[in-house]
VEXNURO-618612 format. One line per field, with one value per residue: residue number from 1; residue in three letters; x, y, z of N, C-alpha, C in turn. Coordinates in Angstrom, 1 decimal, padded with zeros to 4 digits. Each point is the difference from the previous one (the first is absolute). Example, Ala and Ser with C-alpha at 12.3 -4.5 7.8 and 13.67 -1.06 7.14 Angstrom:
BEGIN
seq: 1	2 .
type: ala	ser .
nxx: 013.2	-000.4 .
nyy: -005.7	001.1 .
nzz: 007.8	-000.7 .
caxx: -000.9	000.9 .
cayy: 001.2	001.1 .
cazz: 000.0	000.0 .
cxx: 000.9	-000.8 .
cyy: 001.2	001.1 .
czz: 000.0	000.8 .
***
This chain:
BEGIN
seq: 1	2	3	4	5	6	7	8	9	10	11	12	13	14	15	16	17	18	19	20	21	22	23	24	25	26	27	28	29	30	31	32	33	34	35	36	37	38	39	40	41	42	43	44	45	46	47	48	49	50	51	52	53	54	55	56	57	58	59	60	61	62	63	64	65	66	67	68	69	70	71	72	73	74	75	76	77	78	79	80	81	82	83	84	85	86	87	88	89	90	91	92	93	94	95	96	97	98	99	100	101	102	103	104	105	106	107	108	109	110	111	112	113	114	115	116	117	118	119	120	121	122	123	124	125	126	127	128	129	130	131	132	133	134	135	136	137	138	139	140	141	142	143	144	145	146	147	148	149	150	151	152	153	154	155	156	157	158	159	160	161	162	163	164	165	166	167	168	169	170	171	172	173	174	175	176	177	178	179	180 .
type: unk	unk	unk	unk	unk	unk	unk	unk	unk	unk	unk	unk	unk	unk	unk	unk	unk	unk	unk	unk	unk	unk	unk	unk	unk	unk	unk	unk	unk	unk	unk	unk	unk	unk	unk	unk	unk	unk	unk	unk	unk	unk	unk	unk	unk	unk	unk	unk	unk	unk	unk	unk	unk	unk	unk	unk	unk	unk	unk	unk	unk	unk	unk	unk	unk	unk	unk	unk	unk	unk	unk	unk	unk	unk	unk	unk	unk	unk	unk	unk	unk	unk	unk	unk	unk	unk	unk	unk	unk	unk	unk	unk	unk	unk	unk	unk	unk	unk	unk	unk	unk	unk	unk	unk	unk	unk	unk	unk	unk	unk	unk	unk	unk	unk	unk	unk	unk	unk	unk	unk	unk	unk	unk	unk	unk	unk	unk	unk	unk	unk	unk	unk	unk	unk	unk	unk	unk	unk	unk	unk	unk	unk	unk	unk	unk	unk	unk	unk	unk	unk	unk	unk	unk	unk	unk	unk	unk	unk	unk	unk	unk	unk	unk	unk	unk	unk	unk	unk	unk	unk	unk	unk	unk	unk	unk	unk	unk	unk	unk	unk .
nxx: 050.5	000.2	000.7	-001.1	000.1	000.7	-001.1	-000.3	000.9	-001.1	000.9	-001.3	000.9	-000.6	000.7	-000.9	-001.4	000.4	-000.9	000.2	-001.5	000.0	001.7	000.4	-001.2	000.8	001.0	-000.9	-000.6	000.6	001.0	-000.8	-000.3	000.3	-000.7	001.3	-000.8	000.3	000.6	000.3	-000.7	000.1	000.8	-000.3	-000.2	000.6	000.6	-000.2	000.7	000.9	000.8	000.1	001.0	-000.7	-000.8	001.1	000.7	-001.3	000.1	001.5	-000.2	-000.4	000.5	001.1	-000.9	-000.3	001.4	000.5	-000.5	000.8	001.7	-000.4	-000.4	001.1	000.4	-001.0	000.0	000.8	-000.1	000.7	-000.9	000.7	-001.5	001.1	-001.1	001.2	-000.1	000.8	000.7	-000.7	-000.3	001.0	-000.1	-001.5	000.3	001.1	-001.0	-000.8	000.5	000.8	-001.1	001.1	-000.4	-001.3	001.1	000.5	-001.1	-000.5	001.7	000.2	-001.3	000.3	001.2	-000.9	-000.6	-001.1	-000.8	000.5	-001.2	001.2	-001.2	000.5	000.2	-000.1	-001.0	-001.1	000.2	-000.2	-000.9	000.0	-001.3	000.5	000.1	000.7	000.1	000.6	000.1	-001.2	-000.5	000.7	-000.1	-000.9	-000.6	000.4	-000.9	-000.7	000.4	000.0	-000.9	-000.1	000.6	-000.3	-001.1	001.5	000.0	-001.0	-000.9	000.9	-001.5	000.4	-001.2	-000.2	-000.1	-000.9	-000.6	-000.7	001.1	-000.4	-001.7	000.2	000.5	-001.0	-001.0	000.7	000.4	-000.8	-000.2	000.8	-000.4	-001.4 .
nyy: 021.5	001.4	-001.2	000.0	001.5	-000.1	-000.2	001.2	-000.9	000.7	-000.3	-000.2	000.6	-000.6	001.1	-000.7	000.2	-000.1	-000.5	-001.3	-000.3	001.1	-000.2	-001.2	000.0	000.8	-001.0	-000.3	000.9	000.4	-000.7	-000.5	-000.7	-001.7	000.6	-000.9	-000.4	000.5	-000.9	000.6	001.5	-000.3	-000.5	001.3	001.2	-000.7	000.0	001.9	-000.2	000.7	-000.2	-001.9	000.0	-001.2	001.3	000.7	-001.6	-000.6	000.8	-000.1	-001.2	000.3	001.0	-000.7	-001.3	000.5	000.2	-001.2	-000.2	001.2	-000.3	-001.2	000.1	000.8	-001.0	-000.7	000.0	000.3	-000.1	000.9	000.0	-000.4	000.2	-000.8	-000.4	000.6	-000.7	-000.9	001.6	000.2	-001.0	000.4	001.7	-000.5	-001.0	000.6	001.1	-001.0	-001.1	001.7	-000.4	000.3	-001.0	000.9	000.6	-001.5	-000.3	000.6	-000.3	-001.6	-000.4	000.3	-000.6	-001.2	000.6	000.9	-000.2	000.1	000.7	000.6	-000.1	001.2	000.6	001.5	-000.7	000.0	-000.3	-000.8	-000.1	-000.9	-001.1	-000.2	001.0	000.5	001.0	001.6	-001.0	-000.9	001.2	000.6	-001.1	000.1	001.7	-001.0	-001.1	000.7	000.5	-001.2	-000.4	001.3	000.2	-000.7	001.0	000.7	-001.3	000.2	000.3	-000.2	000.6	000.7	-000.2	001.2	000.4	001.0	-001.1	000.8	000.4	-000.8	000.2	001.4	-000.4	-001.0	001.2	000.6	-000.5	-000.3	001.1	-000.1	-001.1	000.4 .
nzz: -004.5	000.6	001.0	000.4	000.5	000.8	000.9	000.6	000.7	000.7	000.5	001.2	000.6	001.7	000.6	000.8	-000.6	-001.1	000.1	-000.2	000.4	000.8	000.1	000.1	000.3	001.3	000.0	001.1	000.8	000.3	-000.2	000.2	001.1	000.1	001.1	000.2	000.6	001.5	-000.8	000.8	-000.2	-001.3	000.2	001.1	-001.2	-000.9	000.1	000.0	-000.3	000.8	-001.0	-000.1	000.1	000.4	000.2	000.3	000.2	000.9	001.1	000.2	-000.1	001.2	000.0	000.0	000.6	000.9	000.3	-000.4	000.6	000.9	000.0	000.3	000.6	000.5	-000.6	000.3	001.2	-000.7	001.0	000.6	001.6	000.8	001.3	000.8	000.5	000.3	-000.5	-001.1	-000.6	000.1	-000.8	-001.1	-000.3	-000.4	-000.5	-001.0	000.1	-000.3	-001.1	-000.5	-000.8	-000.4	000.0	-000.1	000.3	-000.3	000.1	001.1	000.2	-000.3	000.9	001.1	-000.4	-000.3	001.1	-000.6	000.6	001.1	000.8	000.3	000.0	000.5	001.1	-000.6	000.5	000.6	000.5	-001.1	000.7	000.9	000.4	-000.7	000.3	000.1	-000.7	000.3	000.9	-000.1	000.1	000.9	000.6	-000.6	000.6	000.8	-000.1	-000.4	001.0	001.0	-000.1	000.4	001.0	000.0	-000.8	-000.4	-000.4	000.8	-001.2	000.8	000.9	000.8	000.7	000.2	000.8	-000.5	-000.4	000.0	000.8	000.8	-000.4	000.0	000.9	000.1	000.0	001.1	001.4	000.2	-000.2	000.5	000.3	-000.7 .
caxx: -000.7	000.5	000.2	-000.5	001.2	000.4	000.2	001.7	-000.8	000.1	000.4	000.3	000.6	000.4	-000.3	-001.0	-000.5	001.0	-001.0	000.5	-000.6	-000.7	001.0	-000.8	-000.9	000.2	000.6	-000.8	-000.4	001.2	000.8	-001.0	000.6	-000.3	000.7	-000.4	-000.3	001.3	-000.1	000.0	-001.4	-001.3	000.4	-000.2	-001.7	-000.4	000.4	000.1	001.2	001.4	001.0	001.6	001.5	-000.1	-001.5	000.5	000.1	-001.4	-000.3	000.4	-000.2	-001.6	000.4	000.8	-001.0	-001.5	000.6	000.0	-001.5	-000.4	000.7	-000.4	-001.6	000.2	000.1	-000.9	-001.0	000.8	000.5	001.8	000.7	-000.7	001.3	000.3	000.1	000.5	000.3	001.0	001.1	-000.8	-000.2	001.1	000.5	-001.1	000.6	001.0	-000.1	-000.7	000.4	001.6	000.3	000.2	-000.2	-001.1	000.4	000.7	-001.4	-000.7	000.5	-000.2	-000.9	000.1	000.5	-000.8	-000.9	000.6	000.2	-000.2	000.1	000.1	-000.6	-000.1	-000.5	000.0	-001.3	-000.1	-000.7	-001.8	000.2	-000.8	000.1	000.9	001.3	000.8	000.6	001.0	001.5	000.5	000.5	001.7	000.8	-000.2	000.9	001.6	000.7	000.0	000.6	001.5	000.1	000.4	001.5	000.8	-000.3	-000.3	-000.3	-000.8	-000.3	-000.6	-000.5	-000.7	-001.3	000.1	-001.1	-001.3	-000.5	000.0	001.1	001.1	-000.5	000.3	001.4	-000.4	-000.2	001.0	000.9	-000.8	000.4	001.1	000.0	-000.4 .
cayy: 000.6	000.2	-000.2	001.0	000.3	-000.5	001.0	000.0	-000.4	001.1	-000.4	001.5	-000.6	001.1	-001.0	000.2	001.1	000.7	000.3	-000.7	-000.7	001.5	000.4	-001.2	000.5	001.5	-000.1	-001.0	000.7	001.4	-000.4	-001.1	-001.3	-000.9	-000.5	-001.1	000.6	-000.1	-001.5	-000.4	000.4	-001.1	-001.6	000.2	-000.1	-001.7	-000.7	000.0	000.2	-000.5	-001.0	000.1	000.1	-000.6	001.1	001.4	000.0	-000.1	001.1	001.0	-000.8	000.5	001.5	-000.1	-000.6	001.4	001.0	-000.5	000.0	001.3	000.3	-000.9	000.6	000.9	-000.3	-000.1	002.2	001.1	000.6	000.3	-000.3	-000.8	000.2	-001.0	000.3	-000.8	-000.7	-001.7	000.0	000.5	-001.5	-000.7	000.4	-000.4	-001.1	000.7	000.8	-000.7	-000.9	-000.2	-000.6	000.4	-001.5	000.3	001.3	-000.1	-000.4	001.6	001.0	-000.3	000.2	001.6	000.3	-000.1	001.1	001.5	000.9	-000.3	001.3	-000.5	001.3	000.5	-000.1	000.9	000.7	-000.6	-001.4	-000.1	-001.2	-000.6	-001.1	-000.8	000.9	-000.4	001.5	000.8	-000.6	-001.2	000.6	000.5	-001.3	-001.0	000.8	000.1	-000.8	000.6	001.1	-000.9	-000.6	000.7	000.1	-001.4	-000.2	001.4	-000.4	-000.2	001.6	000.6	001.2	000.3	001.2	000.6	000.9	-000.1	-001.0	000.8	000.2	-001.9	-000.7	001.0	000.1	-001.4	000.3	001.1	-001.2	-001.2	000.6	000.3	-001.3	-000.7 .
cazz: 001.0	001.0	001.3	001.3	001.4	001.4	000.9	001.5	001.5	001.3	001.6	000.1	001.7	000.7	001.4	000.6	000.1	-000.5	-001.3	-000.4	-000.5	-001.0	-001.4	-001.0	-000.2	-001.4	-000.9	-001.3	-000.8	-000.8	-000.8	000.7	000.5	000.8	001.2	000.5	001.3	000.7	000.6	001.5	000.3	-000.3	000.5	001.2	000.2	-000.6	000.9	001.1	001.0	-001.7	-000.4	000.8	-000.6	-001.3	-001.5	-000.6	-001.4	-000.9	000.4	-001.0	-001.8	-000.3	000.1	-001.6	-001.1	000.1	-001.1	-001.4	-000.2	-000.2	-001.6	-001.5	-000.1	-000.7	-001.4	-001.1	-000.3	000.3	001.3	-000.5	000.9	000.7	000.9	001.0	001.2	000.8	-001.1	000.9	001.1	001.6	000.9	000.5	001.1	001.3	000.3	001.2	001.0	000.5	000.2	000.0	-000.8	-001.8	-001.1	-001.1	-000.1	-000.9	-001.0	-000.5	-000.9	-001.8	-000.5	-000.2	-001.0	-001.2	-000.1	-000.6	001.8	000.9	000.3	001.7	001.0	001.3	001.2	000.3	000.3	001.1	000.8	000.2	000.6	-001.4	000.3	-000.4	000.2	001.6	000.5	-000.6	000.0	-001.4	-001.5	000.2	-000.1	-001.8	-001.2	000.4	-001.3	-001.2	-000.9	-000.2	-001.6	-001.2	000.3	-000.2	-001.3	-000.5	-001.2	000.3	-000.1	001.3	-000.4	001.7	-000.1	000.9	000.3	-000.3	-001.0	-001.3	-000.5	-000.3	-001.4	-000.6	000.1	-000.9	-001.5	-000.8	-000.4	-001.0	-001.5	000.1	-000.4	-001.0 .
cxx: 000.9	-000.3	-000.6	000.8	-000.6	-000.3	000.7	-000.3	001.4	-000.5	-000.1	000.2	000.3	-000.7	-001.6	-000.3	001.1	-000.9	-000.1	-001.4	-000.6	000.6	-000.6	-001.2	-000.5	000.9	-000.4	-001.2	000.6	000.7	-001.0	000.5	-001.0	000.5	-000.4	000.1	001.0	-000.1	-000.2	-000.8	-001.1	000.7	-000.4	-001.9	-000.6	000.7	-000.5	001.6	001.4	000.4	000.3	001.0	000.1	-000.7	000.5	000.5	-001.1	-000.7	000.9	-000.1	-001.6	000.1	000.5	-001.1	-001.0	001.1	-000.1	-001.7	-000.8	000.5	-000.8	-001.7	000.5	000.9	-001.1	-001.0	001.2	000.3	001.2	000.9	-000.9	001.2	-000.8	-000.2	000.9	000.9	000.8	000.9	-001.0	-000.1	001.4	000.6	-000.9	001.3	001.0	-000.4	-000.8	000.5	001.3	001.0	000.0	000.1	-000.4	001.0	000.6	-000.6	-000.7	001.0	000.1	-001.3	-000.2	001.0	-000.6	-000.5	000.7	000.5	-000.1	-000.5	-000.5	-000.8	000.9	-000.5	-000.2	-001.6	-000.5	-000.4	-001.7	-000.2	-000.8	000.2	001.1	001.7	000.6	000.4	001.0	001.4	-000.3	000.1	001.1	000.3	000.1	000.9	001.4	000.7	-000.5	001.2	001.7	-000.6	-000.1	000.9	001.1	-000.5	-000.6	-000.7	-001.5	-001.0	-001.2	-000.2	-000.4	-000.6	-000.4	-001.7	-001.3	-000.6	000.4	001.4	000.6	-000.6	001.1	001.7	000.2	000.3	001.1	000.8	-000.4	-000.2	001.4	001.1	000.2	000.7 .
cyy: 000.3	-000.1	001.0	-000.1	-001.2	000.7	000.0	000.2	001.3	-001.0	000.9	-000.7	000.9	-001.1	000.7	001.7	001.1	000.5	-000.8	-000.1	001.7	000.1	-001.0	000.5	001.3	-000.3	-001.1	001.1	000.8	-000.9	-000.6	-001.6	-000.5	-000.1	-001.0	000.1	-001.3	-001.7	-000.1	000.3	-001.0	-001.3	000.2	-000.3	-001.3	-000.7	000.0	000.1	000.4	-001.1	-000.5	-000.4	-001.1	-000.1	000.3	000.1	-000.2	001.4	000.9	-000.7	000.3	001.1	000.0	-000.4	001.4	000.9	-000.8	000.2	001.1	000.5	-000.5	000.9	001.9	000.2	-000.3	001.2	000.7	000.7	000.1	-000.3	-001.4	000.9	-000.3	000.8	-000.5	-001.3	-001.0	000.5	000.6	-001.2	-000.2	000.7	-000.1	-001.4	000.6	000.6	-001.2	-001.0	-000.5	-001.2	000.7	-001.1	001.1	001.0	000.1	-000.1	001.3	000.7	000.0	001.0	002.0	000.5	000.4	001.2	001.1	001.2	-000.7	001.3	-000.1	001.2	-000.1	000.0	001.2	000.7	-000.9	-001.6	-000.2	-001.5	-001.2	-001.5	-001.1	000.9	-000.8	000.9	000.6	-000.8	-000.6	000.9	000.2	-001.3	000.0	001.0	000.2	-001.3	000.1	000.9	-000.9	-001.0	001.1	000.4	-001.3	-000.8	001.2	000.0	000.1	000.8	000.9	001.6	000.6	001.0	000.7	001.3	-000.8	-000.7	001.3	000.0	-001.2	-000.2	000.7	-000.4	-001.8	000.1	000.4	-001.2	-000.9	001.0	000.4	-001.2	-000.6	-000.2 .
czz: 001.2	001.1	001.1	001.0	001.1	000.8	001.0	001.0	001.1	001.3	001.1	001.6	000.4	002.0	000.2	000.0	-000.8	-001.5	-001.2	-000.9	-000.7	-001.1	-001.0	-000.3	-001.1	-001.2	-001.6	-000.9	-000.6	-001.1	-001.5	-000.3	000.6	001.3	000.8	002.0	000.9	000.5	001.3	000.6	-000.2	000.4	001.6	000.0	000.0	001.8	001.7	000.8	-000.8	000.1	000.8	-000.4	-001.2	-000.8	-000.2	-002.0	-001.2	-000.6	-001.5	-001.3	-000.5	-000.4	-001.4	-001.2	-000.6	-001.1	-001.0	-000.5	-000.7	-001.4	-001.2	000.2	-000.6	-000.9	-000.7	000.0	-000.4	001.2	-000.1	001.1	001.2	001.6	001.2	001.5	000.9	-000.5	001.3	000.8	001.3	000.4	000.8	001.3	001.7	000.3	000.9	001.4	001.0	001.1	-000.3	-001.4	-001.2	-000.9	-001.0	-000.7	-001.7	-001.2	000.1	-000.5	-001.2	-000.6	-000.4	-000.7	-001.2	-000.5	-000.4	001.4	001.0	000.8	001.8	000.9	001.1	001.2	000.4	000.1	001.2	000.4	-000.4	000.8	-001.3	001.0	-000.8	000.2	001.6	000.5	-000.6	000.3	-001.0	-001.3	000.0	-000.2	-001.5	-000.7	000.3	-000.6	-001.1	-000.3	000.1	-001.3	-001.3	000.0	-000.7	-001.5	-000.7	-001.6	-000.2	-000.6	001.1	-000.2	001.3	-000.3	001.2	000.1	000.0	-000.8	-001.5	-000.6	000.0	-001.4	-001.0	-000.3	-000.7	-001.4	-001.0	-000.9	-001.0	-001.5	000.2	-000.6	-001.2	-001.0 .
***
């Protein structure tokens, strides 16, 4: 009897308001996938407040648990992909921009390694506000160590998406058959 595929986990990051949770979304239907929704959003709603520096690592093993979770449930439907709102390294880099501690950094890299993409939205459309956001600087802040930890781990299968939801799905896709 032959071994059923694996499915493959899409990481999708990006600083505040960068589209993070429409791309996952559209991308779970299009490819079709399990997408697992942004640990930190739902650890705020349950909570009420963010993190504090010593959540942060609950926060991103919660994040990691919901992907393992999500892989083994699309493995057993056949689903081909599972993708990561946001996923451990957003935990890690909220630690940095936050609270200045890269402890988490070394561990969301393992973990993203793992994965088949990493796909870094952009900052190139506007500011939506949104109650749990802090503003256009905390986006600049995040997408400016993002782009020094991709700078400093070129190994990474990092993917930057750019424009209009339509063309970042489109430009996903290409890659993801481009891939295979």
């Amino acid at each position: 009897m032959a071994e059923s595929a694996r499915a493959g986990l899409i990481s999708v990051v990006g600083g505040e308001s960068t589209g993070k949770s429409s791309l996952a979304a559209g991308l779970g239907t299009r490819l079709p996938g399990i997408v697992v929704s942004e640990g930190l959003r739902n650890w705020v709603d349950e909570h009420g407040r963010v993190p504090r520096p010593t959540e942060q690592s609950a926060v991103m093993d919660a994040h990691r648990a919901a992907e393992r979770s999500a892989s083994l449930r699309a493995d057993r439907t056949g689903q081909p992909w599972v993708i990561s709102d946001s996923g451990p390294l957003m935990t890690a880099v909220y630690s940095i921009q936050y609270y200045e501690d890269d402890s988490l950094l070394p561990l969301a890299l393992e973990w993203t390694a793992q994965g088949n993409w990493v796909v870094w939205c952009q900052d190139d459309f506007p500011w939506q506000p949104d109650p749990q956001r802090d503003g256009p600087h905390a986006r600049a802040d995040s997408q400016q160590i993002l782009a020094a930890i991709f700078a400093d781990n070129p190994g990474l299968p990092m993917l930057a998406v750019h424009g209009p939801l339509n063309v970042r799905i489109d430009t996903v896709l290409a890659a993801v058959s481009g891939r295979d």
